[in-house]
N, C-alpha and C positions, 0 to 999 in steps of 0.2 A: 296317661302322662308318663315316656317312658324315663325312668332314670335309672345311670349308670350304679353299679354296683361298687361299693367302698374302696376303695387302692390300699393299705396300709405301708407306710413308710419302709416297713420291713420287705416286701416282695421286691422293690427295684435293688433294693443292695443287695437282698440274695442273688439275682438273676446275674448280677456284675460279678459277683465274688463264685459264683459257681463257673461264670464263664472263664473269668481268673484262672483258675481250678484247672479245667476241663485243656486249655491251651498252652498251660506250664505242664500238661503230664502228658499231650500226645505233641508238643513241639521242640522237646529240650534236646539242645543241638548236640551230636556228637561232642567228645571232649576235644577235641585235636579242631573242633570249629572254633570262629570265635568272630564276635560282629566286630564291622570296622570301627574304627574310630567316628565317633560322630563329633565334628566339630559345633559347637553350637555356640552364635555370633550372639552373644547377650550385650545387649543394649549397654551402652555408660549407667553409669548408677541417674538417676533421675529422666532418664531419655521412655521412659514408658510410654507418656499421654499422645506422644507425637508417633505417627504413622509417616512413612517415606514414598511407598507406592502399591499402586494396586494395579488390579486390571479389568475391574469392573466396568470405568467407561472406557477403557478402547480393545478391551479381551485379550491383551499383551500385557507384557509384565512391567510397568512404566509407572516412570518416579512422578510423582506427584507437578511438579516444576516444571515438566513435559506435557504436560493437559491443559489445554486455553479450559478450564472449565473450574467454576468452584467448587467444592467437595469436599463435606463435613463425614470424616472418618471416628467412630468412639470405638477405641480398642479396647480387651476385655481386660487391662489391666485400671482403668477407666473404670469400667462397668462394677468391676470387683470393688473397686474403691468406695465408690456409692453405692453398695449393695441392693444394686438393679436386676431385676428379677425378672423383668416383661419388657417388651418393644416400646411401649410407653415409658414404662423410667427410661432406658438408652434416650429415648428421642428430648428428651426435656435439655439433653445436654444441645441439642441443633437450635440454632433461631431462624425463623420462616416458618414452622411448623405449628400450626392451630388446629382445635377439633368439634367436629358438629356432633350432634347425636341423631344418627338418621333413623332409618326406621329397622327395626330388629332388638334395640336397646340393650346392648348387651355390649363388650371391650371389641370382639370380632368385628362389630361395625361402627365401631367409632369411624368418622370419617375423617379423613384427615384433609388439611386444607397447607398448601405447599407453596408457598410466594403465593398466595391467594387463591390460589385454583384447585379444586377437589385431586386427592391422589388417591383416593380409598382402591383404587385399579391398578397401582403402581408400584403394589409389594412384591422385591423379587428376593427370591433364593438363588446366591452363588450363581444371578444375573441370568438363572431362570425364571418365568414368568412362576407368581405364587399365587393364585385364585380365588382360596379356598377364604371362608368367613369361619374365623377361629380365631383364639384370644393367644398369641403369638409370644409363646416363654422364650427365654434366653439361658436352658440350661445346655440346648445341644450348637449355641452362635458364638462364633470366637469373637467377631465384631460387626459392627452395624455400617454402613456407609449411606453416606445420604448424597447422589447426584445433582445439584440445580442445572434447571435450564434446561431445553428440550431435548429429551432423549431418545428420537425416535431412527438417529442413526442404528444404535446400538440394540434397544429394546422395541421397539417397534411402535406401535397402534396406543395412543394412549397416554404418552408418558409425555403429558404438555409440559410441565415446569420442572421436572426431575423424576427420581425414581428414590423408592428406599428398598436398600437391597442388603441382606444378614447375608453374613458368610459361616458355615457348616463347620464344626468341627470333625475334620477329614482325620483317618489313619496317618502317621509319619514316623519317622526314625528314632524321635528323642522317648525314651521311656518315661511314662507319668503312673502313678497311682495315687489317687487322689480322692478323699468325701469330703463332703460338705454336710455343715449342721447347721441350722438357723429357726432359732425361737425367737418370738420377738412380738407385739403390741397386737391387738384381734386375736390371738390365740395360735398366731402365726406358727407352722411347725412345716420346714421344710428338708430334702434334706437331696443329695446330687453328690454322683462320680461319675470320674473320668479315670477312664481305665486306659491305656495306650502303650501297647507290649508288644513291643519288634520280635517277628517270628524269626528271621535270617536276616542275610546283609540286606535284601532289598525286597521285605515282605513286612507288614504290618498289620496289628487287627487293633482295631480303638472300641471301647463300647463307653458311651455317653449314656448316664440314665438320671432319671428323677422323682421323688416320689414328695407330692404335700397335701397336706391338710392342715386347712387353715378358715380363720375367722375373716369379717372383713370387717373396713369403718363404715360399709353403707349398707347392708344387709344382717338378719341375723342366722342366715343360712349359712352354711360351711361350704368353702371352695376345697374342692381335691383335682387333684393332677396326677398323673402316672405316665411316665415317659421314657422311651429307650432308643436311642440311636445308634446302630455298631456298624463300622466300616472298617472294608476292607482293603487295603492296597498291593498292588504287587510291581515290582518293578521299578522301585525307588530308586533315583537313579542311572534307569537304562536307559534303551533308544525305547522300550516298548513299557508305558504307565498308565496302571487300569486301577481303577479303583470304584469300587462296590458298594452302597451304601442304602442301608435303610431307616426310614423314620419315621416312629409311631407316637402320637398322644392320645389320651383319651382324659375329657375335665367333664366335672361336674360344676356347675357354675350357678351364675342368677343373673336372668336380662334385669337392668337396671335403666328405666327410663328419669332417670333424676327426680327432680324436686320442682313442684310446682311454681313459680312465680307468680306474682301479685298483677293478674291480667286476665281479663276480659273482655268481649269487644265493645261493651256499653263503656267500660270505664278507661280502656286503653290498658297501659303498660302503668304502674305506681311502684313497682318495689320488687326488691328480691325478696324468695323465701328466709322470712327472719326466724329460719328454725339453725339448728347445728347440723353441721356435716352428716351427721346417724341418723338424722330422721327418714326413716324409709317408709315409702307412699305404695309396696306391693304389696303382695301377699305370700307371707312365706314359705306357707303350706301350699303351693298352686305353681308360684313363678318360680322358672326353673331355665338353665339353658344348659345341655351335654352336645358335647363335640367328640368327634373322634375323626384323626386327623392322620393320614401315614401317605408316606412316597417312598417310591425306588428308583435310585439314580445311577447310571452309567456312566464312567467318564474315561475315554480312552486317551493318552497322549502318543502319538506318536512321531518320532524325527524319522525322516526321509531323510534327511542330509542336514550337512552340518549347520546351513540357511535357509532348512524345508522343513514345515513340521505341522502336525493334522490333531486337530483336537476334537472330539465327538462326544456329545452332552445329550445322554437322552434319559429322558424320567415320567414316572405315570404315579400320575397323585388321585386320592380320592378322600373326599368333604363331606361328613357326616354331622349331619345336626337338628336337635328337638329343640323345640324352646314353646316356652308358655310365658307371656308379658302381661304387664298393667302400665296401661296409661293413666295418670294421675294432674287434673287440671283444674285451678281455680271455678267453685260455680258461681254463676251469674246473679245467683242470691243467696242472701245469708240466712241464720239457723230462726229468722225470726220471718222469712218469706219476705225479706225488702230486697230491690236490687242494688246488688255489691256497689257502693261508691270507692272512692279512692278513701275516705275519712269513717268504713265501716270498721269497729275495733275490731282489732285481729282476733278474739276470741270469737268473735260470731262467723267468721268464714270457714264456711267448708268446701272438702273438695271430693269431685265425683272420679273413682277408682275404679275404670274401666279395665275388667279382663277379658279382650272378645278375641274374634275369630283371625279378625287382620294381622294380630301379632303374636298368633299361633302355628306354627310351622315348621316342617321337615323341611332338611336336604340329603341330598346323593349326590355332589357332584364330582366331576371324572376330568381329568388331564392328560392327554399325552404331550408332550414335547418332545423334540430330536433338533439340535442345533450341530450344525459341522462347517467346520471352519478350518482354512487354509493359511499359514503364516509364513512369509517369506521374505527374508534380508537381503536384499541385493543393493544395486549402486548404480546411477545413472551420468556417468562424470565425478564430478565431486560429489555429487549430491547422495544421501542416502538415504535408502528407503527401508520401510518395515510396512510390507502393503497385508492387508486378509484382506478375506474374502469368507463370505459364509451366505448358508442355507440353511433356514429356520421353519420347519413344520408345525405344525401347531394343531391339534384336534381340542373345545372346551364343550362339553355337554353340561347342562344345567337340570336338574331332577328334581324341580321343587313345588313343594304341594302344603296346600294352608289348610284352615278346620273351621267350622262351624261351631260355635261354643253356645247351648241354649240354657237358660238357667230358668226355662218353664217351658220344655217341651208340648205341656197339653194347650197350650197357650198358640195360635198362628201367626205365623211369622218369627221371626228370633229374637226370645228376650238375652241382650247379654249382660252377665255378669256383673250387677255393677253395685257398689255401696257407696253411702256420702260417708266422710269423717271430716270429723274437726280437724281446722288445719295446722293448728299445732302440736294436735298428736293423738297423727292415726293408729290405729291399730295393726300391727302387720300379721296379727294371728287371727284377723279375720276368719270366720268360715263361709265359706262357699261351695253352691251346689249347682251343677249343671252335667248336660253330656257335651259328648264331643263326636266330631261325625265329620269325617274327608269331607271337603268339599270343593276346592279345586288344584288342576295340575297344570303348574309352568311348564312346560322342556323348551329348552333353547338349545343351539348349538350351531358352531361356529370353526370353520376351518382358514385357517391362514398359510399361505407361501410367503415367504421374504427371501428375498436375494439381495447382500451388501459388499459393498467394497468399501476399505479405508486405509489411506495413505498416510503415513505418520514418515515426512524429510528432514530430514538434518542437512540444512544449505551450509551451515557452517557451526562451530563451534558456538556461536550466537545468534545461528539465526533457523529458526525450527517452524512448522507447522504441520499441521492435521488438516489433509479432505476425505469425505465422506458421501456415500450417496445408499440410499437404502429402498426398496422398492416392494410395495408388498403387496397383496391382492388378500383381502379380507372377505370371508362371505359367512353372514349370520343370517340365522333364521330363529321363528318361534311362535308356541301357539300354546293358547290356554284352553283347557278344556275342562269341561264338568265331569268331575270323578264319578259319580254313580252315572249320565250316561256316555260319557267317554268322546261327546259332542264338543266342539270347542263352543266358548262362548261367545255374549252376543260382539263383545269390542275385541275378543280375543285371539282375531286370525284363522288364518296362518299369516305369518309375515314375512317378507325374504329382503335383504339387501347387501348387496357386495360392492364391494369399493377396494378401485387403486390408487394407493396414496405412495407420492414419493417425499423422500422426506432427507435429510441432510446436517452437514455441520462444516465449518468450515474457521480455523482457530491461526494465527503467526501469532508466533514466540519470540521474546528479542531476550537473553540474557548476558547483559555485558559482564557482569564477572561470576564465579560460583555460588554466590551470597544471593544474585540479584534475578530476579527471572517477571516478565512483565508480557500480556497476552491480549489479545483483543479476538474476538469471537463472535460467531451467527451461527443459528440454527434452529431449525421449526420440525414440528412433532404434529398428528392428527388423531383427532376423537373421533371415529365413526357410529353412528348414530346407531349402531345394531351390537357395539363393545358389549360384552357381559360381563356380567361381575362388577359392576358399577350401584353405587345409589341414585334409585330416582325408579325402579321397577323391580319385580319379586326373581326377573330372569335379564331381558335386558331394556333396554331404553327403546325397544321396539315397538311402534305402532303404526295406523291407518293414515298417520302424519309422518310421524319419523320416517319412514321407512321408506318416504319419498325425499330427505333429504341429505345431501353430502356430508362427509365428515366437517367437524368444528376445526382450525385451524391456529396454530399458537407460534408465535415467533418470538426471539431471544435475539437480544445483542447483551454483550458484556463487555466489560476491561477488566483486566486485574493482574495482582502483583505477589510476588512474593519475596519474603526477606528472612534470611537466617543469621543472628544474631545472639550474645552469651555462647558461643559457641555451639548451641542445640536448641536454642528456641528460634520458632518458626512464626511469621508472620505471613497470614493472607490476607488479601482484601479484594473485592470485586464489586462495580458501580453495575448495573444490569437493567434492563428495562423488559419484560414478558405480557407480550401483547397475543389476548384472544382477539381472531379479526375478525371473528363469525361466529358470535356464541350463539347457540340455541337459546331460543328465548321466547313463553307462552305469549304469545302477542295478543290473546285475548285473555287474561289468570282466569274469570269466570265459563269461561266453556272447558270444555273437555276436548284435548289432541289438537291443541292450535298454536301451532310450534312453528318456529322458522328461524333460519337463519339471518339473526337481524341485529341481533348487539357486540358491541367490541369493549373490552376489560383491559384493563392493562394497571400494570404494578412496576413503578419505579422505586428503588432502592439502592443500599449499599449495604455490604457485608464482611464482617472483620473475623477470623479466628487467630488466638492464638495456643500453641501449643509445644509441648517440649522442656526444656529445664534451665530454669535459672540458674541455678548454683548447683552442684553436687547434687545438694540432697532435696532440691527444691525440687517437686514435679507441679505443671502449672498444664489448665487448660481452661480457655475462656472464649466466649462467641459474642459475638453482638450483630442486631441488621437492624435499619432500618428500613422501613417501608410505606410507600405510600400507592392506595390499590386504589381504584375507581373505576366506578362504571362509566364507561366515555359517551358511548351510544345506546338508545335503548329505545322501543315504540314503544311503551308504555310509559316512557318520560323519567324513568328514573333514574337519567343523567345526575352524576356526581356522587353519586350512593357510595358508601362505602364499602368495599370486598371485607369480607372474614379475616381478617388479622390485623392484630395489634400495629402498632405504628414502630411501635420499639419492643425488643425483646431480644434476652442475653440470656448467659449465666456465666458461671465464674467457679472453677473448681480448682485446689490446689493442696500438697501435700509438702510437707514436711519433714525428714528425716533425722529424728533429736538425737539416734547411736543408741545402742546396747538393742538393736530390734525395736525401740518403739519410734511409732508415727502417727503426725496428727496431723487432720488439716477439714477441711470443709468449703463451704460455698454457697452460692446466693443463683436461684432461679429467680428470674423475674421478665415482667411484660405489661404493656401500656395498655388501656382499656380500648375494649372495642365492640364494634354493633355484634348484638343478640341473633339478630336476624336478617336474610339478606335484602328484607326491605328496609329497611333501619327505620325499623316502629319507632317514634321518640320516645326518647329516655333509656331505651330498652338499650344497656351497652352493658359488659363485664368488666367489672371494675382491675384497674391495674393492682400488679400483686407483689409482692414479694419476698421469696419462700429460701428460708435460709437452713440448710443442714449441716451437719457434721460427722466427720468420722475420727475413730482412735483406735490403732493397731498394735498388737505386738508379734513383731515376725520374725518364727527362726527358720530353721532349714524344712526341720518335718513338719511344725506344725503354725499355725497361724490362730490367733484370736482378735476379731474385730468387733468393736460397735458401731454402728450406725446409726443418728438420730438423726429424722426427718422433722422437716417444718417445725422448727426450733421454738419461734415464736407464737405457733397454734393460729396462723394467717387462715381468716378465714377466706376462700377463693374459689373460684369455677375455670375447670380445665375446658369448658366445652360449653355448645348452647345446642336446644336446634333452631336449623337456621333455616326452617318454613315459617316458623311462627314465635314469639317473643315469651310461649306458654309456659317452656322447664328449662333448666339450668343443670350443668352435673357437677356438685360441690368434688372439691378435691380432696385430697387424705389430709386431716389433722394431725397434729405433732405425735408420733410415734417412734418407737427405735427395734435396734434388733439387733440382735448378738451371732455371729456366726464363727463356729470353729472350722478349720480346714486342718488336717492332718496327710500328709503324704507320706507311703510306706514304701520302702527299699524295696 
């Protein structure tokens, strides 16, 4: 059982403060030097929450009011606010986003669910593809962006309803020296700088780091993190911009398969776990999950002319991970040998706490990426254009290998690990004894070509749109094989499939005055049945069925609008309808590999954000969608079923500014109930919630002190289910707070 060795909070602020050190004694400029002026465009006072543009979906630099597309931006001024820590807090602030708990049970594979459709394939970095299964901090993300609608213009293979994609903190001009401190409820103790020290007028070196140790509300093991990102830029400014970047984590963690619910198949679906958020069903001497996670990225800008410019993005990632699991599940009789009814008292039920082989596993896995891209201003008459064009390589290897866990070797066959406990309160320092012994290995691997163009016209001062057309050739392969004799197995391949998918977007813009901007919009995305890095396989979705059929197919139409009002507050909204028109679907659930493309999904909705500022000192941001998913078609009849997400779901975040440095403000997550599972077991739904925090600061120039108090009201609620079966639940964080100082040094 291998686990990583202790991080202490002290080694990342050494490594910062020595590199500090090391860069002010061999880069201090001549005296007769001096940097330029840096002008730096600070926001109006309350203007934080609102974001203006990006260039995630069209790889150009473009305002937000210029995009037929909706697009939930959380900038780190946001994140700061709610002292958000992980890609999970940022995402609470989006609505359309729901989470299953697939198989691996741990934060890396939460899966996420995106206007109703699985995205757990659809995490990108700085709108490179991201792979790897790791539990994804936010100490080195300036901000988070959440895509809807099909993305496979821009990102390719995969991205049926959107994409979520963090943006890096890169090297720049403006000087920062910066720690963070943060104690707070579980034993919480964390602690992150940011260093960013302009070498010359157009040279920068940034080192982002982080070190924690910390308790949690659902285990009684300790989480540790250790983290360092430093980049380097050169050329800020010129016709020729490189910038250098690497990123390393390494955690020790706990896969966490939730909390049992009140279900069997004799007795159906009767209840949730009527225990508290803390009752954990592992073992805490056993379960375990370490990641170590690093990439190196390249990013070259260069202008060719004053309307000619080449952009080249390449990066090579690698995905390291152990983990040891417990499944923990209602048993089908109680502590007196009767079988469990719905009316057996909760003191007699116990549950069987499975540690075996299936959810015990390593990975290795390896990325290259190389995107290059062409951007070009020109004019057709009136009309004008901003056309790219790009070439997207892609190399994904998968290196994963599971274990044999016998807990009575001298015994034949595999006994695994397993204990009863009372269901109200197991034991989690259980002991257990078994061995462990390879037993087999996934590789998968998978190469991609993409070739795109996309047209972004200006017909007039109000009248604008986006086409698009994207072309790719996908080819995955993979095979399972028996680690002692290195034979693949018997359902286990070899398997091959490649697929060309063309794919597109197509948006008109009408904005009759600066205030007013109003879009209508198509576009379709494709899943091919051999994607990796997907839930549903240890490598990819490949088999003796799959692998004879075409990618899944997703279409999008939208409208939406937008409104700037108070001067700085922004209003969006978009009506949207995202139709799977071929989902892979078991047409037989009792055999094994009897898949076909045969069901259609689709999810009607509407979606609101607002954000931006009130008054002065008023900073506001708030979301709401609603949604309505179902299964349209299906050969096993489960027309009208309900998709994985709530019907309603917002939040509502906002600040304050009372003078003299202090601020206060808070807000309300909340979401309507919805099916457990994607058969919608009766009864089996997670109740609607809603989770209110708050925060209170006091800010001066050098240094900052905040609190933070989460779930106010101690709601008790479930962020996630899984959603093969109506069995566990994953209770969410009880009411907790946390303190953070922030100090910044001249």
């Amino acid at each position: 059982m291998p686990q990583f060795k202790r991080t202490p909070i002290a080694t990342a602020m050494a490594i910062l403060f020595s590199a500090s050190g090391t860069v002010s004694a061999q880069t201090a400029p001549a005296p007769e030097k001096t940097l330029p002026e840096v002008k730096v465009q600070s926001a109006p006072e309350g203007e934080a929450f609102r974001t203006d543009t990006t260039r995630g979906a069209t790889r150009t630099d473009t305002p937000l009011r210029d995009i037929p597309q909706f697009i939930n931006i959380i900038p780190r001024t946001l994140l700061e606010s709610q002292g958000a820590k992980t890609l999970q807090d940022a995402l609470r602030n989006v609505p359309g986003i729901s989470y299953a708990a697939p198989e691996g049970g741990t934060q890396a594979n939460y899966l996420y669910y995106l206007r109703g459709f699985p995205a757990g394939g659809n995490l990108y970095l700085d709108s490179v593809r991201d792979l790897g299964e790791y539990n994804r901090d936010l100490f080195a993300i300036d901000s988070v962006e959440v895509l809807k609608g099909p993305g496979g213009l821009m990102f390719g293979r995969g991205s049926a309803v959107g994409i979520i994609n963090q943006i890096s903190k890169y090297a720049d001009l403006l000087p920062r020296k910066e720690v963070e401190l943060t104690v707070g409820s579980f034993d919480t103790k964390r602690a992150t700088a940011d260093l960013n020290m302009p070498m010359n007028q157009t040279t920068s070196l940034r080192v982002v780091a982080l070190a924690e140790e910390s308790g949690s509300y659902r285990y009684p093991q300790d989480v540790e993190k250790g983290g360092i990102a430093p980049s380097i830029r050169f050329g800020i400014g010129t016709a020729t911009d490189i910038t250098l970047a690497y990123y390393y984590l390494k955690t020790k963690d706990v896969t966490d398969y939730g909390q049992p619910t009140l279900f069997t198949t004799g007795a159906g679906f009767f209840g949730l776990p009527p225990v508290s958020a803390r009752t954990y069903y592992g073992y805490a001497n056993y379960d375990f999950t370490d990641h170590e996670t690093q990439w190196g990225t390249f990013i070259w800008n260069q202008k060719l002319g004053q309307n000619l410019s080449l952009r080249n993005t390449f990066r090579w990632a690698n995905y390291k991970r152990d983990l040891e699991a417990t499944i923990s599940t209602l048993n089908a009789t109680d502590a007196n040998g009767n079988p469990v009814i719905r009316t057996t008292p909760l003191d007699l039920l116990l549950v069987n706490r499975n540690h075996d082989g299936n959810r015990s596993r390593s990975n290795d896995d390896d990325t290259l990426i190389n995107q290059t891209e062409l951007t070009w201003k020109t004019a057709t008459g009136s009309v004008k254009h901003t056309f790219l064009t790009g070439l997207e390589l892609t190399r994904e290897k998968l290196n994963r290998w599971n274990y044999i866990l016998d807990a009575d070797p001298a015994t034949a066959g595999t006994q695994i690990p397993t204990t009863q406990a009372p269901f109200l309160s197991p034991n989690p320092y259980t002991a257990l004894s078994y061995t462990k012994t390879p037993n087999q290995r996934a590789k998968s691997k998978a190469d991609s070509v993409s070739v795109y163009l996309q047209d972004q016209l200006e017909f007039t001062k109000q009248w604008k749109a986006i086409l698009g057309v994207r072309w790719e050739r996908y080819d995955a392969e993979a095979v399972t094989t028996t680690i002692a004799t290195g034979l693949p197995t018997a359902t286990g391949g070899p398997f091959q499939r490649t697929d060309s998918m063309t794919s597109g977007r197509a948006g008109l813009i009408w904005q009759p005055t600066d205030k007013q901007s109003y879009y209508i919009a198509w576009g379709n995305s494709y899943n091919p049945s051999g994607e990796l890095g997907v839930y549903g396989a240890n490598s990819t979705n490949l088999n003796a069925q799959t692998q004879l059929l075409p990618p899944e197919k997703t279409v999008s139409y939208e409208v939406g609008s937008e409104w700037t009002f108070f001067e700085y507050s922004r209003l969006r909204t978009s009506i949207f309808r995202n139709e799977k028109t071929n989902a892979r679907i078991d047409i037989d659930p009792t055999a094994v590999n009897q898949t076909a493309l045969a069901g259609k999904q689709r999810v009607d909705g509407i979606e609101l954000e607002l954000s931006g500022r009130i008054s002065p000192k008023w900073d506001v941001y708030g979301t709401y969608a609603f949604m309505n998913g179902k299964v349209v078609t299906d050969p096993n009849g489960n027309q009208g079923d309900e998709l994985l997400i709530p019907e309603n779901s917002g939040s509502l975040w906002t600040v304050y500014r009372l003078g003299g440095g202090w601020e206060a403000g808070g807000g309300v997550f909340a979401a309507s109930s919805r099916p457990i599972d994607l058969a919608n077991t009766s009864g089996a739904r997670l109740p609607s919630y809603y989770r209110w925090d708050a925060t209170v600061a006091y800010v001066q120039r050098k240094y900052e002190i905040r609190l933070n108090l989460f779930n106010l009201t101690d709601e008790m609620y479930y962020y996630g289910a899984y959603q093969n079966s109506p069995n566990r639940v994953l209770p969410a964080q009880p009411r907790s707070g946390q303190v953070t100082l922030k100090y910044k040094f001249d």
